[in-house]
N, C-alpha and C positions, 0 to 999 in steps of 0.2 A: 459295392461302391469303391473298396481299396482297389480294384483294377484297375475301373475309371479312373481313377485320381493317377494311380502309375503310370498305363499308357498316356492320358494326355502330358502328363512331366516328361516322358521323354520324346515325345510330339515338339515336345515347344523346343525342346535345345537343340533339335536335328535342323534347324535351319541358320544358316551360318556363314553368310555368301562375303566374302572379302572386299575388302575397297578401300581406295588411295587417295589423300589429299593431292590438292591439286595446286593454286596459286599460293606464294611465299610473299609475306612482307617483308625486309631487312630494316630493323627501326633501330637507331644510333641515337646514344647519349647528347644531351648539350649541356654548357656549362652556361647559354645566353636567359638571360632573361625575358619571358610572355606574357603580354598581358593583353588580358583575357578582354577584345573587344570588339571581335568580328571584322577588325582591320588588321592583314595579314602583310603587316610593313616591316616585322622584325627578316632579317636576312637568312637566320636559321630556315627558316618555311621551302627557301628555293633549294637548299642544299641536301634533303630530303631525299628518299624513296617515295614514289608517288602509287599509291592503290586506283588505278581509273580503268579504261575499257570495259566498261560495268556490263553485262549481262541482263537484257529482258525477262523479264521474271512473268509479268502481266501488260498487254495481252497477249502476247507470245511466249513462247520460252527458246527460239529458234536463231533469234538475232542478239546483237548488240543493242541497246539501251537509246532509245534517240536522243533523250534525254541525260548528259554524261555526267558524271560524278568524278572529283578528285580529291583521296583524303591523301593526309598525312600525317604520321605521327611521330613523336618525338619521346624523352622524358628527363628526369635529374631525378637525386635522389629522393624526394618527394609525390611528384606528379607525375601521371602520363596525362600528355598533352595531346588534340587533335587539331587539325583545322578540317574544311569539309565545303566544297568550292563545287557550287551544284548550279551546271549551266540549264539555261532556258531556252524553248523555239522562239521566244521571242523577246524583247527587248522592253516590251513595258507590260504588264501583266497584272491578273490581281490575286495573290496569294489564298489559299483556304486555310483559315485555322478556325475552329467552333469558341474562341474562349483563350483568357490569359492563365485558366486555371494549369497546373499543374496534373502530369500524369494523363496528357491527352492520350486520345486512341482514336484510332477509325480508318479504313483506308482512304478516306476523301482529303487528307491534310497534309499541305505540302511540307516533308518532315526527313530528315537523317537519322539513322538509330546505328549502334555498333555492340556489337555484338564478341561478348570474351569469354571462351570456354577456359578456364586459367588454368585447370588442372588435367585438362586432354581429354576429356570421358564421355563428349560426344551427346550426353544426358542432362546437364546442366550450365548455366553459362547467366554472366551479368549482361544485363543490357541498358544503356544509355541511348537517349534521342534526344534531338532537339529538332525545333520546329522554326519555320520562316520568321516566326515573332519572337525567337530566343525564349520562347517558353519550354523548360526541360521534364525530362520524365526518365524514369530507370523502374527497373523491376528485372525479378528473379527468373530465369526460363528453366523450368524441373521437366524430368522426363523425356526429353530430347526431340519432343513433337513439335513445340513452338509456341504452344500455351505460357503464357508469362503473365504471372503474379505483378501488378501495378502496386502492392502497398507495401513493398519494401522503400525504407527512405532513408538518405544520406547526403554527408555535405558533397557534393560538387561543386564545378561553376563553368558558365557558359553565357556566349553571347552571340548574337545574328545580325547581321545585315545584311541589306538589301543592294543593289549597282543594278545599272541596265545590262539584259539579260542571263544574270546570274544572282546569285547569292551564298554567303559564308555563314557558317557556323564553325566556332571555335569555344575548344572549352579545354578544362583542367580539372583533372580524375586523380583524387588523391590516393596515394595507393595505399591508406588505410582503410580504403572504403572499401576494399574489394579482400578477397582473399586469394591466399595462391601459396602455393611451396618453394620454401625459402630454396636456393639454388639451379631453381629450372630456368630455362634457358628456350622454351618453345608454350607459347599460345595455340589453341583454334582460335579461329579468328571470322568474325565475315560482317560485312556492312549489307544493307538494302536502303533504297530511297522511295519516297512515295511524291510521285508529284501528280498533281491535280490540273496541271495546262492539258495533257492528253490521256489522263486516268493513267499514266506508264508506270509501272512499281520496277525496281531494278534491282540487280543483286551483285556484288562484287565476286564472291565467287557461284559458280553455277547454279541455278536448282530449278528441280523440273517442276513446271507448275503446279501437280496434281499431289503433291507437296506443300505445307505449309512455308511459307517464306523463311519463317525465322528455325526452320529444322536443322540441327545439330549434324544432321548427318551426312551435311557439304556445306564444310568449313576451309578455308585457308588456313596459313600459317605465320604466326607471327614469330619472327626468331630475331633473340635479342643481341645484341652485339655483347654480352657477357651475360653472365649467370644474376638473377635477382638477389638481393640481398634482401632480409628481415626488413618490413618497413615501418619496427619501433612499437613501440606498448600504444596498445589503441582502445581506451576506456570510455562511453562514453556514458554521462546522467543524464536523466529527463524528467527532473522535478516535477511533478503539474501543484495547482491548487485550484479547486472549484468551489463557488455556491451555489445552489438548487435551492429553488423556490419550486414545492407542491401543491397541488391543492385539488382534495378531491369532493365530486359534488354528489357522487353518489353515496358514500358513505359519509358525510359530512360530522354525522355527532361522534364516529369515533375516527377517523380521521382527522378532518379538516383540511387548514390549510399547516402545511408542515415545512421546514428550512432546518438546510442545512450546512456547514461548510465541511469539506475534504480536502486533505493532502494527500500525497501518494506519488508514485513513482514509477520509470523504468532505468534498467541500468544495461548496457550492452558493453560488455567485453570479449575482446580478441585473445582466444587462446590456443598459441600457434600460429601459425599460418592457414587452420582450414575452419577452425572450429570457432564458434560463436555462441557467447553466452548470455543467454536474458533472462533480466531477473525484474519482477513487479512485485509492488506492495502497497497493496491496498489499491487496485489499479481503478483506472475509473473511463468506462467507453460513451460518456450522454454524448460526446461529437458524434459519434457512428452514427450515418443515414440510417431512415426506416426504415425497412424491408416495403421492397414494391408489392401488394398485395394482388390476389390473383383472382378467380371465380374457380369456386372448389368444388368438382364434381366426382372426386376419386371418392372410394371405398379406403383409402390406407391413406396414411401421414404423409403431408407433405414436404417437401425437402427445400429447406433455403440456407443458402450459402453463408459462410460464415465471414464478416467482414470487421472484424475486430484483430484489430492490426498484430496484436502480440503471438497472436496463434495465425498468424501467417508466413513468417522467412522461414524458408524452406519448409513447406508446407506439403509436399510430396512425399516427405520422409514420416511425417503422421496422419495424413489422409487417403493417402492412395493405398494402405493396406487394405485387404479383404476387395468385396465387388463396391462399385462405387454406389449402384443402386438398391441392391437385394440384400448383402450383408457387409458395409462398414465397418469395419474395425473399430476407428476413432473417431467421434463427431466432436467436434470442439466445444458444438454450441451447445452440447448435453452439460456443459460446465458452468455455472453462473444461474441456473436453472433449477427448481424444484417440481416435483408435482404433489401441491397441497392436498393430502387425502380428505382432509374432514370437511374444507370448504371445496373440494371436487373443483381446482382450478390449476393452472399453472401458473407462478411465480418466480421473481428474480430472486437470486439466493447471491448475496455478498461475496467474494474471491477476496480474501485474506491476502495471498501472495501466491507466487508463484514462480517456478523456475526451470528454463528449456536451456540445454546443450546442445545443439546440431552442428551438420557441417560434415567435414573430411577427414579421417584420421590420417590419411593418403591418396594416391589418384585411384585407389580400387576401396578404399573401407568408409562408410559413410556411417554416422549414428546420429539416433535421437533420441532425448532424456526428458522428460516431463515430469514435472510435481505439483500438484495443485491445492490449495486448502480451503473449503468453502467456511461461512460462519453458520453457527446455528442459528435457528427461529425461533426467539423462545415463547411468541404466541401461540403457537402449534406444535411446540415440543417434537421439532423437525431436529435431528444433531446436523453438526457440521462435516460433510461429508470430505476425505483424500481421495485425489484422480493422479495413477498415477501411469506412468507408457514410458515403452524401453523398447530401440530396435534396433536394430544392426542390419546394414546392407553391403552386401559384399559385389562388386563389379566383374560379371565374367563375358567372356570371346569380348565383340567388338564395342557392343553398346547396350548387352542387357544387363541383369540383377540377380542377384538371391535375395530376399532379406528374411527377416525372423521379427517376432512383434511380440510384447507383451502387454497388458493393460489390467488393472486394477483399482476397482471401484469400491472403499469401506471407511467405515466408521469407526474412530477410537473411542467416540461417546457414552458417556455412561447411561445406563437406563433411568428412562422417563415415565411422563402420565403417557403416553402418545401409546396407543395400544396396536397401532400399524408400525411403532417401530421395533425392531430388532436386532438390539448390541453387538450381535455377532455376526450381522448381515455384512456379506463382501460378494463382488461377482467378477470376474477375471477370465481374459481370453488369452490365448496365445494362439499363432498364427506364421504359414511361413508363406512366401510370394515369392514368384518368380515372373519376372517380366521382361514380355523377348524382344528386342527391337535389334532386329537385321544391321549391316554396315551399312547397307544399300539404302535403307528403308522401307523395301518393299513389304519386308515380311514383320508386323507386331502381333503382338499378342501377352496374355498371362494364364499364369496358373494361377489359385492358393486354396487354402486348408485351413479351416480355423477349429476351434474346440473351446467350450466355455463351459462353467460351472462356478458355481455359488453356492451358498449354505443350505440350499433347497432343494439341489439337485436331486433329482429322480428319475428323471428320464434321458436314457442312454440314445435320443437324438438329439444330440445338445453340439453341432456340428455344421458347418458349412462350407461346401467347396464350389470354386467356379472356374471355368477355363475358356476361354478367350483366343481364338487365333486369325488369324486377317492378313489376306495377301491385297496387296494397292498398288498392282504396275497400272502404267499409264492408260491402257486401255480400261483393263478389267479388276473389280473390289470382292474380293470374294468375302465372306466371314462365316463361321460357325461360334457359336460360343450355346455353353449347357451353364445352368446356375442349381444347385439345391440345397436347400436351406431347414435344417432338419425342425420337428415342430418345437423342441423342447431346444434352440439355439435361442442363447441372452448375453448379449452385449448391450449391458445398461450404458456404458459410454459410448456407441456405436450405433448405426442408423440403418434397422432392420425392422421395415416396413412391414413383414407377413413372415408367419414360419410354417413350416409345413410341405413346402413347395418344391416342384421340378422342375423347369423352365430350359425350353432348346429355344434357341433364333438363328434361322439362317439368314446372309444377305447376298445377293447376286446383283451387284452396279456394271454397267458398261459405258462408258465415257466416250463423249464427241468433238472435237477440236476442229468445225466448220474456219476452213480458209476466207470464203468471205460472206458479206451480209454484217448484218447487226446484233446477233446472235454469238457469242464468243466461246460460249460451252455450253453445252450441256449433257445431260445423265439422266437415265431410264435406271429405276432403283427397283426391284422387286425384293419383299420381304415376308415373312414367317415366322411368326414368335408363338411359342405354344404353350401355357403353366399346366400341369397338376397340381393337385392338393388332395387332402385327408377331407374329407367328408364330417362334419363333429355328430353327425347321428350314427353312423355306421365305419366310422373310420377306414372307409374302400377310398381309395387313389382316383380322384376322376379327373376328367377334364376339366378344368377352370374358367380360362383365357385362353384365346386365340387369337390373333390378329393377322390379316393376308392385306398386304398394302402394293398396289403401284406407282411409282412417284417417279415425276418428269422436272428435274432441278435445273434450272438455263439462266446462265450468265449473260449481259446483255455489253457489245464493247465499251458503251455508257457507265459500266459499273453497276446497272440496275439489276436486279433478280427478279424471278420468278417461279414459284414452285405451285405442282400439282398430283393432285392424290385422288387415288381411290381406293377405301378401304371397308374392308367387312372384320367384323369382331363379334368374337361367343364369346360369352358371359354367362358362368353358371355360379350361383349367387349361394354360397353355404351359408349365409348370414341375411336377416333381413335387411335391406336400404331403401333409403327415399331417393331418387335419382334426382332429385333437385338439391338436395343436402339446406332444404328449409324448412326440418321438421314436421313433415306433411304426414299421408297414409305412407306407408315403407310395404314395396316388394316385398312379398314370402320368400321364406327360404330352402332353395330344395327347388329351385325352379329356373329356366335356361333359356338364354335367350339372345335369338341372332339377329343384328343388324348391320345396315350399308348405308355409308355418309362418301359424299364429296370433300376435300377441302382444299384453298387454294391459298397463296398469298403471293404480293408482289410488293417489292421495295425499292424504291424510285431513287434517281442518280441524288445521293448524298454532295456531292462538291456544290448542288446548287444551296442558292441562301435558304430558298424555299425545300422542303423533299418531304416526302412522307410515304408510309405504308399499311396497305390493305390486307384485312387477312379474312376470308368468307369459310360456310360450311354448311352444307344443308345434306339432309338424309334421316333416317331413323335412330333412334337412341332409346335401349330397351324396349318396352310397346309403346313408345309414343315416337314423337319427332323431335328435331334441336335444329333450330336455323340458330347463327352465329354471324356475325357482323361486327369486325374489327378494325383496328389497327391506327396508328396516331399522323401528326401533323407536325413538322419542324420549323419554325423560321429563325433565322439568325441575322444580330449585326454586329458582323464580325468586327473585331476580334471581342466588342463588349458584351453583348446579351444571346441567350440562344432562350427560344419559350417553344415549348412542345408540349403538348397534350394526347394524350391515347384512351382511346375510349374501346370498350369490351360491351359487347352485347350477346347476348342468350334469349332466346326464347323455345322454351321445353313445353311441349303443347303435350301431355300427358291425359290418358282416357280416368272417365269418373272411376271408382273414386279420390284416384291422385291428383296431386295435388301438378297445376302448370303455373308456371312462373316466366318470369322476366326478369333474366339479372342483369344488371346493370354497373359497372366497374367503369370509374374515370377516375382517371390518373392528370393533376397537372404540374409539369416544372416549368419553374423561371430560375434562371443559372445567368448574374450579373457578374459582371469580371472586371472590376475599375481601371486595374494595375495588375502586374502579375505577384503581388503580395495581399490584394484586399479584393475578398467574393464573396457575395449573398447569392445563397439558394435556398428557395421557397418550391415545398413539393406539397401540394393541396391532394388527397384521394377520398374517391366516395366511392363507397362498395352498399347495396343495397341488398345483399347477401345476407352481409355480416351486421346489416343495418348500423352502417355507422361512416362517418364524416372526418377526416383527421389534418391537421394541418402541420407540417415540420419546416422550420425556418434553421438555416443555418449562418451566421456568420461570421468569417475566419480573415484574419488578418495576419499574413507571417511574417512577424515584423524582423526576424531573423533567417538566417537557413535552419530550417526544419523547426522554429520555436514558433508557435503559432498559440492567438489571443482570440477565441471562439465564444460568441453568443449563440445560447441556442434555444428556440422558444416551438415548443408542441401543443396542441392542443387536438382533445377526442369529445364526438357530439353524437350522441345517439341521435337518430334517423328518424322513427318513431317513439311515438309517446304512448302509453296504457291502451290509448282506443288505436292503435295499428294508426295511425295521422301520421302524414308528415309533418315533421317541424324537429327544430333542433332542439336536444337536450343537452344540458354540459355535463360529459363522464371525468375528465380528468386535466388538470391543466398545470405546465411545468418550464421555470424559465432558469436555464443552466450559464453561468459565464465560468469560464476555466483559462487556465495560463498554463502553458507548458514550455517551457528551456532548454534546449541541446546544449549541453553545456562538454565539451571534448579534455579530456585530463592530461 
């Protein structure tokens, strides 16, 4: 295995192809004063460098932009300032926006975004947007791909208007909000537009389609007419206080109904120029949406993303350690979580406080510093468990990484009744990553290596490495990537599905760029993924999993999609399962078995008010069959209401004496937008799976920048009753109102 792991390390750093910025902005000082109102009447705006001749990004990438773009920028010792002057084919029009909410996405929405690599590295970078309705959005872009984190939040300001056929945005970016090293004197830089009159996406400086729009690694240049100065102590609090009203119906006599009030906090401070400190106490997430629920047919633990805001700015630097699917480094969501052994459940476990460092120590040293305190339980003589993570990443050639990771999981607790606990339980990983991305972008990939142990160790497979490499020129996707995952690897804070395992996948894509028709791309994807595993009766290495897939992915010049699959998969089962996962007769184990399914899906042009998407699947699954019948329904009026429903269908027609089912998953949101300060969302889901009905309301009023006055009312209803009947039962019911303050020092 030490081979393996050598040769692909120096696999990944042999690729190292050069490349040149291309367009320069010159952005000059003013002493005039802006205000901020999508009327571009101040005189400074003509006197400017102007960023225009935009570039086609979609459905081209070959021409000029039909649709033109001209920004401009400016600053003083506080702000940088844009304006953003985005002409139309036509002179009266009707803009796409889904909502006045905050932090929109989608490519259907006619929108501006700007894009600031501040410290040059090609990998990371802030981004601001705004949209035709001056509703704005910012978030972090990690890793240089294009992927951008939406929950970063900070003060701005920005405004829009409308004229025959164009429109402005203009806004004012405080430069406390951003960070950057005091004395430099050069930005990356790059803008893209999205507009919805001809589906056109554009980019100011170049990039080739087959490329994410917002990739780092064709950027401009912003050069400043002097070197940046410090821009001052930048502290900010975020008081909250909540009540919670509970009440539970299933346990009623030792429950009840319960209330409570909390205070608590976050504090973010700037320290330096790169680095960013957050600190919580007694934190409290009831605003956090529910998790969209799914239909469970897997054999391992599912994975859902983490959406609790504290444990997101710069979230690259503690989750992208280790593989993202097979072995995890760091899961966030392992934190605020127990697993109750005596009542054999999962439970929320309190977070005391908490405190994260990230960010730049320069344009090549980046770290992150984590510390987490849970409370103890003392009805199950659970302690309170420390989470703690340290990494250091070091920036080399054009745009990849080294980094290094540690993470530790223990208990200062004295001993208790609890006879599953153990005082001198700890478990701790360290790990190092390398992650390659080309100047070019053609060539990405990673290595890493992890090693863990805890007070129980015994087994000298306590280990996991994976390697990852991918070429993406414009024609042809090549990938290899190996994962294995030794039996006796434990990262209790980290999200490692199966241990034991050796996992290859090849992929071989060829891409199509038809000049004309309705058809605007498409891709023939062929793929191979293969596991091993230990056997637990014989411990012999066998085949596991397999899967051989054909897939036809086609862009339509409408913005529509369509994909197609054909696929076979072995499955040899070391463990007993029920393939319905509804507690029926369960598969033997020690037993293999090959099937073949279809599956398709199509996604219909989003700019309309109406749009929706299909997703089908029929063929064999284990010794039975699975027809599958998806996908939801959108209507909007814009810019007030969007309502959408998505409904999931299963039917597993399984031989006697298994057990065949019908599942049945519906999802509905209603997402009301009065003003761009006051929005009610209502997500109703019924899973007949999990036999249960749940309903989450939200409503959030920001009666400040970034301070926001949230109701929030849940409710959960069992499905069935004793005799398997439908009807509703009441499990749990919870009504949260909270206040939180950005309060800037």
């Amino acid at each position: 295995m030490s081979k393996i792991i050598l040769y692909t390390a120096l696999l990944s750093i042999s690729f190292l192809p050069s490349y040149g910025q291309d367009l320069v902005y010159q952005i000059k000082k003013t002493d005039s004063a802006i205000k901020i109102d999508g009327v571009l009447d101040e005189d400074v705006w003509e006197e400017l460098d102007v960023a225009q001749n935009f570039f086609q990004y979609f459905p081209s990438d070959s021409s000029r932009a039909d649709s033109q773009t001209e920004i401009r920028l400016t600053y003083d010792d506080h702000f940088l300032y844009f304006s953003a002057k985005m002409y139309n084919q036509s002179e009266d029009r009707e803009y796409v926006v889904p909502s006045f909410r905050r932090d929109y996405r989608g490519n259907q929405i006619d929108g501006i975004s700007l894009l600031f690599d501040t410290f040059q590295d090609k990998t990371n970078a802030f981004q601001f947007g705004v949209n035709s309705y001056g509703v704005q959005r910012e978030g972090l872009i990690a890793g240089g791909f294009g992927g951008t984190s939406w929950s970063w939040d900070n003060k701005w300001y920005a405004e829009a208007k409308k004229y025959p056929g164009y429109w402005v945005a203009e806004g004012a970016i405080p430069f406390k909000s951003i960070r950057f090293k005091e004395g430099m004197d050069q930005w990356n830089i790059n803008f893209y537009r999205l507009d919805s009159e001809n589906g056109e996406r554009s980019t100011w400086n170049q990039i080739p389609r087959n490329y994410d729009i917002k990739s780092l690694a064709f950027t401009g240049v912003l050069q400043w007419d002097q070197p940046l100065k410090k821009p001052g102590t930048n502290i900010s609090l975020i008081p909250y206080t909540a009540t919670e009203i509970n009440r539970d119906f299933e346990d009623a006599d030792q429950h009840g109904t319960e209330s409570k009030v909390n205070f608590g906090g976050d504090a973010k401070v700037a320290i330096g120029s790169g680095l960013n400190l957050d600190l919580t106490v007694n934190p409290d997430f009831s605003q956090v949406e529910v998790d969209q629920q799914v239909t469970n047919l897997d054999r391992f633990e599912l994975f859902f993303p983490e959406k609790r805001q504290f444990f997101l700015e710069n979230a690259d630097l503690f989750s992208n350690f280790g593989h993202p699917y097979y072995a995890r480094t760091f899961f966030s969501r392992r934190i605020g979580i127990v697993n109750d052994t005596i009542n054999g459940e999962i439970r929320p476990n309190k977070i005391l406080y908490g405190a994260r460092l990230s960010g730049k120590l320069d344009n090549n040293w980046r770290i992150g510093l984590l510390n987490m305190q849970t409370e103890a339980i003392e009805d199950i003589s659970l302690p309170g468990y420390n989470y703690s993570f340290a990494a250091l990443q070091r920036k080399v050639f054009a745009r990849s990484n080294i980094g290094a990771v540690v993470v530790n999981k223990q208990t200062f607790d004295s001993p208790n009744d609890n006879m599953d606990f153990d005082p001198d339980h700890f478990n701790r990983v360290v790990g190092v990553d390398y992650n390659l991305a080309s100047a070019d972008n053609k060539w990405i990939g990673k290595t890493m290596y992890q090693r863990s142990w805890d007070s129980d160790s015994i087994d000298s497979e306590e280990y996991a490495h994976a390697f990852w490499l991918a070429y993406r020129g414009r024609n042809w996707r090549v990938e290899w990537a190996h994962t294995l995952v030794g039996e006796g690897f434990n990262a209790e804070m980290g999200f490692v599905p199966r241990n034991g395992l050796f996992r290859i996948e090849n992929v071989l894509a060829r891409n199509f760029y038809p000049k004309q028709g309705p058809v605007n791309f498409h891709q023939i994807e062929a793929t191979l993924e293969t596991l091993w595993g230990d056997t637990e009766t014989t411990g012999e290495q066998v085949k596991s999993d397999q899967l051989m897939a054909i897939t036809e992915n086609m862009q339509f010049q409408n913005t529509a999609r369509f994909d197609f699959s054909v696929r076979r998969r072995f499955t040899y089962l070391f463990n007993s399962f029920d393939p319905t996962n509804t507690e029926g007769q369960e598969l033997v184990a020690d037993t293999e078995y090959t099937y073949h399914w279809v599956w398709a899906r199509f996604n219909s042009d989003e700019r309309k008010t109406f749009s929706y998407s299909l997703v089908g699947q029929y063929g064999q699954y284990f010794n039975g069959k699975r027809f599958r019948l998806g996908g939801d329904v959108s209507y909007r009026i814009q810019p007030f209401a969007a309502f959408s429903v998505n409904i999931n269908y299963n039917r597993l027609s399984m031989p006697a004496p298994y057990n065949s089912a019908d599942l049945v998953l519906i999802g509905s949101r209603i997402d009301l937008t009065m003003t761009r300060k006051l929005f009610l969302t209502s997500f109703l889901q019924y899973n007949n799976q999990a036999e249960n009905f749940n309903i989450n309301t939200r409503l959030q009023w920001r009666f400040k920048p970034v301070s926001d006055f949230f109701i929030v009312y849940t409710d959960n209803y069992a499905t069935m009753d004793m005799n398997q009947d439908f009807g509703l039962q009441k499990r749990n019911r919870a009504l949260v109102v909270k206040l939180t303050y950005w309060l800037n020092l």
